[in-house]
C-alpha positions in Angstrom: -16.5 -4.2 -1.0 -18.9 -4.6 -3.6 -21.8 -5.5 -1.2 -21.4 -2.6 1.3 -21.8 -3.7 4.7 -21.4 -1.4 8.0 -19.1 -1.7 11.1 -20.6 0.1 14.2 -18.4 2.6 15.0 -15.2 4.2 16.3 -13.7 6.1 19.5 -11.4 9.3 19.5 -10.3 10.2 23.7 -7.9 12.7 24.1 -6.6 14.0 27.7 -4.5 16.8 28.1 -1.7 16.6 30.7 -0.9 20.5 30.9 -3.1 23.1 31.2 -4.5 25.2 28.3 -1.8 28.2 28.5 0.6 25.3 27.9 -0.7 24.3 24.1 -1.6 28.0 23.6 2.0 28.9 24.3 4.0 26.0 22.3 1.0 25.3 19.9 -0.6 28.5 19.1 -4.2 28.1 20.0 -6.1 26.7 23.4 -8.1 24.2 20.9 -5.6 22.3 20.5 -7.2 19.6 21.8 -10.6 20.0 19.8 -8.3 19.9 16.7 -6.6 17.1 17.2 -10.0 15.2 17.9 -11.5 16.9 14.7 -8.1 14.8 13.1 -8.8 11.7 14.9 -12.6 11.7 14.2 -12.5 12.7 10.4 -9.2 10.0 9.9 -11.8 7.4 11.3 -14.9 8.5 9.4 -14.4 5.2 7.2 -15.7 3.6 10.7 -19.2 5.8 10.8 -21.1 7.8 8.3 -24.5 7.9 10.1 -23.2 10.0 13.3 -20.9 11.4 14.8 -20.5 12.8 18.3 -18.3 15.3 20.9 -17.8 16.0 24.3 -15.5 17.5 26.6 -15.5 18.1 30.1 -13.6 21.0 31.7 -11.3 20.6 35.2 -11.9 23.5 37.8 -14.2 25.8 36.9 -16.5 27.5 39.8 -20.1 26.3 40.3 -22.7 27.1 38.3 -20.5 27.3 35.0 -21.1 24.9 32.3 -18.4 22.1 33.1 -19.4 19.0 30.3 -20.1 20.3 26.4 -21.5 17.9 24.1 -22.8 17.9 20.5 -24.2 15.1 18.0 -25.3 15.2 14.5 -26.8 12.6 11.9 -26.6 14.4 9.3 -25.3 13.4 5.7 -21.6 14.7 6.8 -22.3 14.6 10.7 -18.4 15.1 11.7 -17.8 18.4 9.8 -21.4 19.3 10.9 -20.2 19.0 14.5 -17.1 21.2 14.5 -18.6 23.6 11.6 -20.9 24.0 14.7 -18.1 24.1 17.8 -16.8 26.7 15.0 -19.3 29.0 14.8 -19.9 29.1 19.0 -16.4 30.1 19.2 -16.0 32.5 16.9 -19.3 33.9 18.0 -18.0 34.2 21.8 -14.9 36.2 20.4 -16.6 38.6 18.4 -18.3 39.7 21.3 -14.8 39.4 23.4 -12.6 40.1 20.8 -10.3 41.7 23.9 -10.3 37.5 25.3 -8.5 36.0 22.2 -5.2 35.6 24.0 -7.2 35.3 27.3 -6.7 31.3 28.7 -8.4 31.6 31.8 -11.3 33.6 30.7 -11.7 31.2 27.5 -11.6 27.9 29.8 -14.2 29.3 32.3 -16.3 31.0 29.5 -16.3 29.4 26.3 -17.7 25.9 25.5 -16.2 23.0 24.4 -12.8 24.2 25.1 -11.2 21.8 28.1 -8.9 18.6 29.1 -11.0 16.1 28.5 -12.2 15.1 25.2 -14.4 11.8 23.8 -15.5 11.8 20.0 -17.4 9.2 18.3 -18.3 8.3 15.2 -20.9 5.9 14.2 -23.0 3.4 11.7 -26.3 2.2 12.8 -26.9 -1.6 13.7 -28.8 -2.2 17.1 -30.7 1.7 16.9 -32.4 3.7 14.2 -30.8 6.1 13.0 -32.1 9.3 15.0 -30.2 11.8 16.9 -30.7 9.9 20.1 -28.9 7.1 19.2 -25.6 8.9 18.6 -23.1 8.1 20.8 -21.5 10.2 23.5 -24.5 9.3 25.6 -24.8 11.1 29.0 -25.8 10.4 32.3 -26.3 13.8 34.3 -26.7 14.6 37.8 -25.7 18.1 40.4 -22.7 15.9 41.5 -19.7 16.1 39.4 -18.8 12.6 40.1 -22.1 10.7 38.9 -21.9 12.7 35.8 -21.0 10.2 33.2 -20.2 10.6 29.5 -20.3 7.0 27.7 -19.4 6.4 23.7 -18.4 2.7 22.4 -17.4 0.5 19.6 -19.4 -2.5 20.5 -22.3 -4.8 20.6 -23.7 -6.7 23.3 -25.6 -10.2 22.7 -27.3 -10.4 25.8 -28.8 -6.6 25.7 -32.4 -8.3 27.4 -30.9 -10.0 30.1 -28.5 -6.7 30.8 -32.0 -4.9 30.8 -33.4 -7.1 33.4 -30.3 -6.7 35.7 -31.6 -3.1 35.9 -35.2 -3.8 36.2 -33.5 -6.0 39.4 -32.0 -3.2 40.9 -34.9 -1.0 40.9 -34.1 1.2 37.7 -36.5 1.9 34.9 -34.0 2.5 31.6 -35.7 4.9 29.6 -35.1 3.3 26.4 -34.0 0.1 25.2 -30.4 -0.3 23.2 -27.6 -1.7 24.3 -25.6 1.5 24.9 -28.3 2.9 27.1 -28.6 -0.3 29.2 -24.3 -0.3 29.2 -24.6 3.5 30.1 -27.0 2.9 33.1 -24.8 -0.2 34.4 -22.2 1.9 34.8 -23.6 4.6 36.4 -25.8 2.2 38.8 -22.4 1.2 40.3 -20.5 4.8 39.8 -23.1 6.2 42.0 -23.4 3.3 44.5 -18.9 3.5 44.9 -19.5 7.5 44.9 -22.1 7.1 47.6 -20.2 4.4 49.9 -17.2 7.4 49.0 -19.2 9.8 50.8 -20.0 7.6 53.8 -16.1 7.5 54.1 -15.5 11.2 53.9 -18.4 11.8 56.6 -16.5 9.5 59.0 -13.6 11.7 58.9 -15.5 14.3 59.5 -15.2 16.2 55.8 -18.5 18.1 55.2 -20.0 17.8 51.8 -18.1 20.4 49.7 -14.9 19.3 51.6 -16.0 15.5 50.7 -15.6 16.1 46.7 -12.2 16.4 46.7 -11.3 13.1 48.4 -14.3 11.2 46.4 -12.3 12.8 43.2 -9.2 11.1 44.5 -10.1 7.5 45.8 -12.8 6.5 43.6 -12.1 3.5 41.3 -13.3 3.0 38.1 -11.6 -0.4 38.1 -14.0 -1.6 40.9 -16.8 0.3 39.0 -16.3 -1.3 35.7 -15.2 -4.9 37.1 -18.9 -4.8 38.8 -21.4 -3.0 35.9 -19.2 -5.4 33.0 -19.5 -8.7 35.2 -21.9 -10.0 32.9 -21.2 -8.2 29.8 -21.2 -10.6 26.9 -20.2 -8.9 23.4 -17.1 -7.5 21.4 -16.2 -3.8 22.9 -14.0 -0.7 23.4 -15.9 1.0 25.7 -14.7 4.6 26.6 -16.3 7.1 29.3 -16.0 10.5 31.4 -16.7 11.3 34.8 -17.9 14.8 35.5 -14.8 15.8 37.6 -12.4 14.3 35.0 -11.6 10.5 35.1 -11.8 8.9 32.5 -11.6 5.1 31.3 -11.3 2.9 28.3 -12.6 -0.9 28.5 -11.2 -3.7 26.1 -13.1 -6.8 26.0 -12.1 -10.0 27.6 -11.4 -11.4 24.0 -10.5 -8.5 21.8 -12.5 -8.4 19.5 -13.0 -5.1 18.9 -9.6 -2.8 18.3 -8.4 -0.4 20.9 -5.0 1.9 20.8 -3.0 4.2 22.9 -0.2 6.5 23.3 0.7 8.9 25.9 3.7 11.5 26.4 4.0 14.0 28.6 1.2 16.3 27.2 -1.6 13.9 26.2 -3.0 10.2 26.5 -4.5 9.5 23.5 -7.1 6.5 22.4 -8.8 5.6 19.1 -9.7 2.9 17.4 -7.0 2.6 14.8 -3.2 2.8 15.2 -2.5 4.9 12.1 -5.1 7.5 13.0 -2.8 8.1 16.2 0.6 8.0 14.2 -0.9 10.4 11.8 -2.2 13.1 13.8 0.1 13.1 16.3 2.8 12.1 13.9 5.1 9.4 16.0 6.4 6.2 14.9 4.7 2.8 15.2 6.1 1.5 18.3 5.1 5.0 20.3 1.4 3.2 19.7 0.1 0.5 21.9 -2.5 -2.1 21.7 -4.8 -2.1 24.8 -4.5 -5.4 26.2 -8.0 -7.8 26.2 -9.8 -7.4 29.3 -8.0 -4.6 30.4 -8.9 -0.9 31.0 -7.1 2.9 30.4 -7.7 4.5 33.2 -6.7 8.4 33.6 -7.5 10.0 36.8 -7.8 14.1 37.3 -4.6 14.0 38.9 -2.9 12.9 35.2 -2.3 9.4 36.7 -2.7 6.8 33.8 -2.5 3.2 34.7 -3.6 0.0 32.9 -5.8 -2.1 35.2 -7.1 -6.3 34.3 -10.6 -5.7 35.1 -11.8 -9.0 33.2 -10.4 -12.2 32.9 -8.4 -12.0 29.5 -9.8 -15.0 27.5 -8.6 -16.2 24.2 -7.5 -13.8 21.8 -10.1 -13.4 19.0 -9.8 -10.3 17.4 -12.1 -9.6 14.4 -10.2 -10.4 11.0 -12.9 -8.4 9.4 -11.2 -5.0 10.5 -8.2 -6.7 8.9 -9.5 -7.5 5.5 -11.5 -4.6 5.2 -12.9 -2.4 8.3 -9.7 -0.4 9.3 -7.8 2.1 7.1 -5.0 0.0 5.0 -2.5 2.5 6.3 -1.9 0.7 8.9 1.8 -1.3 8.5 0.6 -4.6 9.7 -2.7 -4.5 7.5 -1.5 -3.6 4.6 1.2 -6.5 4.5 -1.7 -8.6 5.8 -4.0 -7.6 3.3 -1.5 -8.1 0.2 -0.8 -11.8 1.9 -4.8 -12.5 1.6 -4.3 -11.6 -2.0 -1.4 -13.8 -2.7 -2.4 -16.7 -0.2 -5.3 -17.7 -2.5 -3.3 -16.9 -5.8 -2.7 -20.7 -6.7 -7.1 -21.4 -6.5 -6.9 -19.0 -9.4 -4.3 -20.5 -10.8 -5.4 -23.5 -10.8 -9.1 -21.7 -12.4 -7.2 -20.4 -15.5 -5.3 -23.6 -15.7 -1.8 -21.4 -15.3 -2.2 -19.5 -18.3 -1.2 -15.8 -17.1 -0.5 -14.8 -20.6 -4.1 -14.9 -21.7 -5.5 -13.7 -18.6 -6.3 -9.7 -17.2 -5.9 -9.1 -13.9 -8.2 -6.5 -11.7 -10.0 -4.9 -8.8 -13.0 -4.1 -8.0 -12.4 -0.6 -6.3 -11.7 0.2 -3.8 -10.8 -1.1 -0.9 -9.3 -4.5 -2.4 -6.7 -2.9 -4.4 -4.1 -3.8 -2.1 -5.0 -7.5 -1.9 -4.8 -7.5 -5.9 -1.3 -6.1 -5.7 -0.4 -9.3 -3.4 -2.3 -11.3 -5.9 0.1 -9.3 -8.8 3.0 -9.9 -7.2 2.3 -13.8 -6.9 1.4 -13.7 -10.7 4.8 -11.9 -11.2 6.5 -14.3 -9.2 5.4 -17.5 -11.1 5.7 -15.5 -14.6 9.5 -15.2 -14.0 9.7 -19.1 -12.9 8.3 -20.0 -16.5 10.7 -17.6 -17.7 13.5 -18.9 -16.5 12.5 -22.4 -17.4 12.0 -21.3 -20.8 15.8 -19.9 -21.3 17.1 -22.6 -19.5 15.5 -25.2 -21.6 16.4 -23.2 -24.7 20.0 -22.7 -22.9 22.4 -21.4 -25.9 20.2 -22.1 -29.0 18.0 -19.2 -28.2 18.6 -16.6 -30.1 19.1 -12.7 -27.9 15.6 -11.8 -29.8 14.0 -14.8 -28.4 15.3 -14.3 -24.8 14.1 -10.7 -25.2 10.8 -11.7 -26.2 10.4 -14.1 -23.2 11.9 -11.5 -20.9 9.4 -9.0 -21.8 6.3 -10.7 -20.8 4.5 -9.4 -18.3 1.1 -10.3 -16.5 -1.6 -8.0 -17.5 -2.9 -5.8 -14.5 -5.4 -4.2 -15.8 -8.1 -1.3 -14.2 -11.3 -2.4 -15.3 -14.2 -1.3 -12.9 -14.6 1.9 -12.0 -16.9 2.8 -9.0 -19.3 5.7 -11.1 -21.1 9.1 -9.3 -23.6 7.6 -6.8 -26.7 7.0 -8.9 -30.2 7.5 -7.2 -32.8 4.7 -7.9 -35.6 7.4 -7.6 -37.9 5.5 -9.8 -40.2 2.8 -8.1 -40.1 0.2 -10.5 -38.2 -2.6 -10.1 -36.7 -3.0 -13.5 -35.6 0.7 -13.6 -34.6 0.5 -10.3 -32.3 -2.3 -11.4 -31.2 -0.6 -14.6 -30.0 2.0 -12.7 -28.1 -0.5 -10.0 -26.4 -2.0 -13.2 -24.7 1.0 -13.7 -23.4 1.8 -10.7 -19.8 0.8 -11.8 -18.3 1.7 -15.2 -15.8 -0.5 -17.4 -12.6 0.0 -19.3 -13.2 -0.7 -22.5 -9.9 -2.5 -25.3 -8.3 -4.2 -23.1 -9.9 -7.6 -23.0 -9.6 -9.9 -25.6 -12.1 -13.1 -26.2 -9.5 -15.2 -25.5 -8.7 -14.0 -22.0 -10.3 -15.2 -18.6 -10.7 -11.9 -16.5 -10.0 -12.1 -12.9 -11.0 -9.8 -10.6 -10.7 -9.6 -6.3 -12.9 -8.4 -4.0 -12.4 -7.8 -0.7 -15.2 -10.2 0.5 -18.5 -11.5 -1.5 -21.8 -11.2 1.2 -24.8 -10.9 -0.6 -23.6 -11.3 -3.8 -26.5 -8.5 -4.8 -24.2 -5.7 -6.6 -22.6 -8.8 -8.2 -25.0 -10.2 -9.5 -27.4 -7.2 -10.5 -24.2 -5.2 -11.9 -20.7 -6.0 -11.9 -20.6 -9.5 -13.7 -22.7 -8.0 -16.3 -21.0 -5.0 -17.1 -17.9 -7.6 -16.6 -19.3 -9.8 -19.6 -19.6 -6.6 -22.0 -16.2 -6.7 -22.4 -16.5 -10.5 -23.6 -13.8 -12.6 -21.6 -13.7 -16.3 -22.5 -14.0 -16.3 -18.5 -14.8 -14.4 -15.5 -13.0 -15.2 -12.2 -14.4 -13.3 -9.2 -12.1 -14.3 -6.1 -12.8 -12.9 -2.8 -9.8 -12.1 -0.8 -12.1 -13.7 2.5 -13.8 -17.0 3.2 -17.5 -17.6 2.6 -19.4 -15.9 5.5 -21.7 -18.2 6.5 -23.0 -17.1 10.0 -24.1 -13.5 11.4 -22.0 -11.6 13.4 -23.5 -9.8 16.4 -20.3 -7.9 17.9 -20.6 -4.9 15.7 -20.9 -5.4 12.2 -24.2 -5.4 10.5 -24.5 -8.5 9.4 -27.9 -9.8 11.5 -30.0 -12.0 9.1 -27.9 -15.7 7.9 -30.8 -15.8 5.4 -29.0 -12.8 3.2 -25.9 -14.5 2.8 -24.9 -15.8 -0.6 -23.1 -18.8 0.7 -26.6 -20.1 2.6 -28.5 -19.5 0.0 -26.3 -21.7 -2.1 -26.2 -24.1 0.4 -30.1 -24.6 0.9 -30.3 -24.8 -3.1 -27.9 -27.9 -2.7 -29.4 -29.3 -0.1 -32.7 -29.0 -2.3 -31.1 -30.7 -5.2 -29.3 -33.6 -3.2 -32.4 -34.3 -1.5 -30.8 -33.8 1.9 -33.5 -30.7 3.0 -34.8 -32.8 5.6 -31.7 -31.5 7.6 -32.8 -28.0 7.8 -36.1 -29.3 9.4 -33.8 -30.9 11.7 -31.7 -27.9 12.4 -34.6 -25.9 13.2 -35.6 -28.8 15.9 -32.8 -28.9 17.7 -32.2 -25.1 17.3 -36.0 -24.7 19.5 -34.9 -27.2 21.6 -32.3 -24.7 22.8 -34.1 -21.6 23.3 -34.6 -22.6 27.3 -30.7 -23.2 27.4 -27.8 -20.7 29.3 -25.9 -19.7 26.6 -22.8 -21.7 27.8 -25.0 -24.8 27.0 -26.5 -23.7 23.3 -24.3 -25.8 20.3 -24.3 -24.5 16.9 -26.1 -26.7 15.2 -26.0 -24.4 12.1 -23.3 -25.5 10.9 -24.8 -29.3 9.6 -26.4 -27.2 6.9 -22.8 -26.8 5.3 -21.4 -30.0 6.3 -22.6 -32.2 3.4 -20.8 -30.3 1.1 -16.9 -28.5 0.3 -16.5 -25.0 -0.3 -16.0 -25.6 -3.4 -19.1 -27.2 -4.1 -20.8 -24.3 -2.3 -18.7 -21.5 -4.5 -19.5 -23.6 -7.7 -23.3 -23.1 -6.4 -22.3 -19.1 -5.9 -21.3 -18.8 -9.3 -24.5 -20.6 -10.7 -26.4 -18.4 -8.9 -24.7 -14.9 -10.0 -24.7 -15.9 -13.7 -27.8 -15.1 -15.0 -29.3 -15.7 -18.7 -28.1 -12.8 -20.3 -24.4 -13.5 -19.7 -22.2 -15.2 -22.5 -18.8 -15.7 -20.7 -18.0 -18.6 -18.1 -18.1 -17.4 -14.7 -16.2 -18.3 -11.4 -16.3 -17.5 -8.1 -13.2 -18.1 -5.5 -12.9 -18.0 -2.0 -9.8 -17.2 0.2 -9.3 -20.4 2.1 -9.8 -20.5 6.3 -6.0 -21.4 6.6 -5.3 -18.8 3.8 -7.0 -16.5 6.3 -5.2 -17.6 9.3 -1.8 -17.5 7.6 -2.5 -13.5 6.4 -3.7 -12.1 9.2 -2.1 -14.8 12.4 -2.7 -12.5 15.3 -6.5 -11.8 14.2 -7.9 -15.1 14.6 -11.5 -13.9 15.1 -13.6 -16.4 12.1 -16.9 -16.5 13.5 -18.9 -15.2 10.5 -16.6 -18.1 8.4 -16.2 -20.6 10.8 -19.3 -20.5 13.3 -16.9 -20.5 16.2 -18.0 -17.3 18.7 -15.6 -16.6 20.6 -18.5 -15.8 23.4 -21.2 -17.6 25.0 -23.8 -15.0 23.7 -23.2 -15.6 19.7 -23.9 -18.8 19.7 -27.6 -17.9 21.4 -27.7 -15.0 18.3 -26.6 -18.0 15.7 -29.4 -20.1 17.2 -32.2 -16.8 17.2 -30.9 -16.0 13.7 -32.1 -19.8 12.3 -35.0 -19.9 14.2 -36.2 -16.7 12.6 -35.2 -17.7 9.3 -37.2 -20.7 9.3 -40.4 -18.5 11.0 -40.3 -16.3 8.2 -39.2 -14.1 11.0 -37.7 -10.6 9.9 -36.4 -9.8 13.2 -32.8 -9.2 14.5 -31.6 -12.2 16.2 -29.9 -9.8 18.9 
């Protein structure tokens, strides 16, 4: 994407089913379940580059010995810094043991980090700065195993204030404001409040305290917990935890919108937030790999029990289309057919731009991630190349001469690599005209292979901002002196913000608004964002259920393709010679690629939840304000 944008995060969870001796025998080494999360964190680091984090809780160790481990990092490689880390306190533990190193026991009562349980995270910032104490796992302690609570999420909530209240309510004082803090304390507010009516229970049997731990450990129900602290959760999550003595839960949301997998066998339950990452490192075949259903939650007890409980009311299936078109690794089987479909669905707009004429036209990329929508978008070139052909030789029919057939036969479309994403350059002068010197050379060109007679297409996963565009890749585009430039986006126009984990806050940095106010400006029609602004105050008292997105009338006077053709006016600036385009994949194009991913919001304006339309409503008003804060 050529206007990087971030995705909040992603979830490893590992349980092992056997005990330690069990891996070290068949496997080798008692880490086994440390390396497997190292796999499942660094085949998800695509998902989070400002963060990472690791915990693991250990099952039966005596009092007084270290039970939960946990280390974060935001540094500028925070996963290997993690486990570089882990590394170096094992290896320091055996050189002074070197007699333990086939020694189980000793190394699961002695050495940290090693366990059952393990939850990894890794992480972009969106809702917190970027320090050390806003990487996720986030822990809730206390002396009693079962309030001990380890919390790390893919999410975003849009109703973080009123979830803050709730605790103010119940006589907490949260100690800092984000939404994973406030989601944290919810949960252990009614962990400890099931743990405590627990222990009323085991008292009336007549269990003393140390007796009482045992049957707390076997009836408690993180179900009931997690139906009560998520009642009024509104937002798009995977929420994943630990208990101190060794449950351990993963929560879909209602809609699911955010992705959640799973496999288990008879040695481990595995969760992360991409299917492939699981097939990968645990190497099994696609249909071992299940989808957590919306609403639902994992739930693993200590015993090794693992049962799938509806702790929310499933709702209608909006997962985010975003993790198809570009979040998620394109190893996935699904995605990748999906993301060559978005490529060849809005083939016939470009057609129709380069009035059919493949011959004079280069085909491209711009690296990297869209590459496999532009081999959809070659195929459909390929496909439409060999109908002319065979119109051709059937039209010549038997006066064409075997030269002539050959020469029809050989032509191909011309697929072409033509940007190349160069060495991260560093704008380190303060300037703004070196700074955006330097920006213009952040991708490199291949020079020969246009001619002046050629229009040059070239995909891209989605156009946001339209900055990198503008300040670099269209320029260094026209340098090669195409008759026409063609940028096509393999996604629709985002209009609105998101507010469910990507960082995409502020409507007033979108390319597709901006190009909308400037035709409202030149059709006279800017009244209506006065208006929109109005009735967008007038909402602010409302419950969410009751707020309308009146956003959307600042589009409605216009296509998109009048707002495209505005794109492209707005990209080309003085300096550049050649015609330029600028194509969206269509909302039904969309749909037909990716069918079971129907989550549009950021194209269409339709949240799936009560809470975005609020943040759609905040994100105007602030815009309008001058107002530079996040609408959630």
């Amino acid at each position: 994407m050529s206007d990087a944008i971030k995705h909040e995060c992603g979830i490893a969870l590992v349980r092992l089913k056997k005990p330690l001796q069990f891996y070290k025998d068949k496997y080798g080494s008692a880490f086994y379940g440390i390396n497997k999360m190292y796999l499942l964190m660094e085949k998800q680091h695509n998902r989070g580059q400002d963060g990472a984090g690791f915990a693991s809780v250990k099952f039966n160790v005596e009092p007084g010995t270290r039970y939960v481990s946990r280390i974060r990092s935001n540094k500028s490689q925070p996963i290997q810094d993690i486990f570089a880390q882990i590394n170096e306190r094992i290896n320091g533990v055996f050189e002074n043991f070197p007699e333990k190193k086939n020694d189980v026991a000793w190394q699961e009562e002695n050495m940290p980090y090693i366990g059952n349980l393990f939850l990894g995270h890794v992480r972009y910032g969106t809702f917190g700065k970027n320090s050390i104490e806003s990487v996720h796992p986030f822990l809730r302690q206390s002396n009693w195993k079962h309030k001990n609570l380890i919390v790390a999420g893919n999410f975003n909530m849009t109703n973080s204030n009123q979830m803050l209240q709730e605790l103010v309510e119940l006589g907490q004082h949260p100690k800092e404001f984000t939404d994973t803090v406030t989601v944290m304390e919810k949960i252990g507010h009614f962990l400890e409040d099931e743990v405590g009516k627990l222990y009323q229970k085991a008292k009336k049997k007549g269990l003393n305290k140390r007796e009482a731990s045992p049957f707390i450990e076997e009836n408690l129900s993180l179900k009931k917990v997690l139906k009560r602290s998520s009642k009024n959760w509104d937002g798009g999550y995977a929420m994943a935890g630990l208990v101190g003595h060794g449950d351990a839960f993963v929560l879909r949301d209602p809609n699911g919108i955010r992705p959640t997998f799973f496999y288990e066998d008879d040695e481990v339950v595995v969760v992360a937030s991409e299917r492939p990452v699981i097939q990968t490192v645990f190497n099994i075949k696609i249909d071992k790999v299940k989808e957590l259903e919306r609403g639902h939650a994992l739930i693993i007890k200590k015993s090794g029990e693992v049962s799938i409980k509806k702790v929310k009311e499933p709702k209608d299936k909006k997962s985010c289309s975003f993790e198809r078109i570009y979040f998620s690794r394109g190893s996935d089987a699904d995605i990748y057919e999906e993301r060559k479909n978005l490529g060849k669905y809005v083939f016939p707009q470009v057609l129709d731009s380069i009035n059919s004429d493949i011959s004079n036209s280069v085909f491209s990329f711009i690296p990297n991630t869209a590459e496999t929508s532009f081999y959809g978008m070659t195929e459909a070139a390929e496909d439409l190349l060999n109908q002319q052909k065979t119109a051709k030789i059937l039209e010549g029919g038997k006066s064409l001469s075997a030269q002539k057939v050959t020469e029809i036969l050989s032509e191909r479309p011309r697929f072409e690599k033509i940007a190349i994403k160069d060495a991260k350059l560093r704008t380190f002068i303060a300037d703004d005209n070196s700074r955006d010197d330097l920006v213009e050379h952040v991708y490199d060109i291949t020079y020969g292979v246009v001619k002046p007679t050629d229009n040059l297409v070239v995909i891209d996963d989605s156009i946001v901002r339209g900055t990198t565009l503008k300040k670099s890749i269209i320029k260094i585009l026209d340098r090669l002196q195409p008759k026409k430039i063609v940028v096509v986006s393999s996604a629709p126009q985002i209009r609105y913000p998101d507010c469910y984990g990507i960082d995409m806050a502020r409507i007033e940095a979108f390319i597709a608004f901006k190009a909308a106010l400037e035709l409202l400006k030149e059709t006279n029609q800017y009244h209506i964002i006065d208006e929109v602004y109005k009735k967008c105050k007038a909402q602010q008292s409302k419950e969410d259920v009751d707020i309308i997105n009146h956003v959307k009338e600042v589009y409605k006077p216009f296509t998109a393709d009048q707002i495209s053709a505005k794109i492209a006016q707005m990209l080309k600036t003085e300096e550049i010679n050649a015609e330029v385009e600028v194509i969206y994949q269509t909302i039904e194009g969309l749909h037909k690629a990716c069918p079971n991913h129907t989550g549009d919001w950021y194209f269409t304006g339709n949240y799936p939840t009560p809470g975005g339309m609020r943040v759609v409503n905040q994100a105007f008003i602030n815009f309008y304000e001058g107002n530079d804060e996040r609408a959630y």
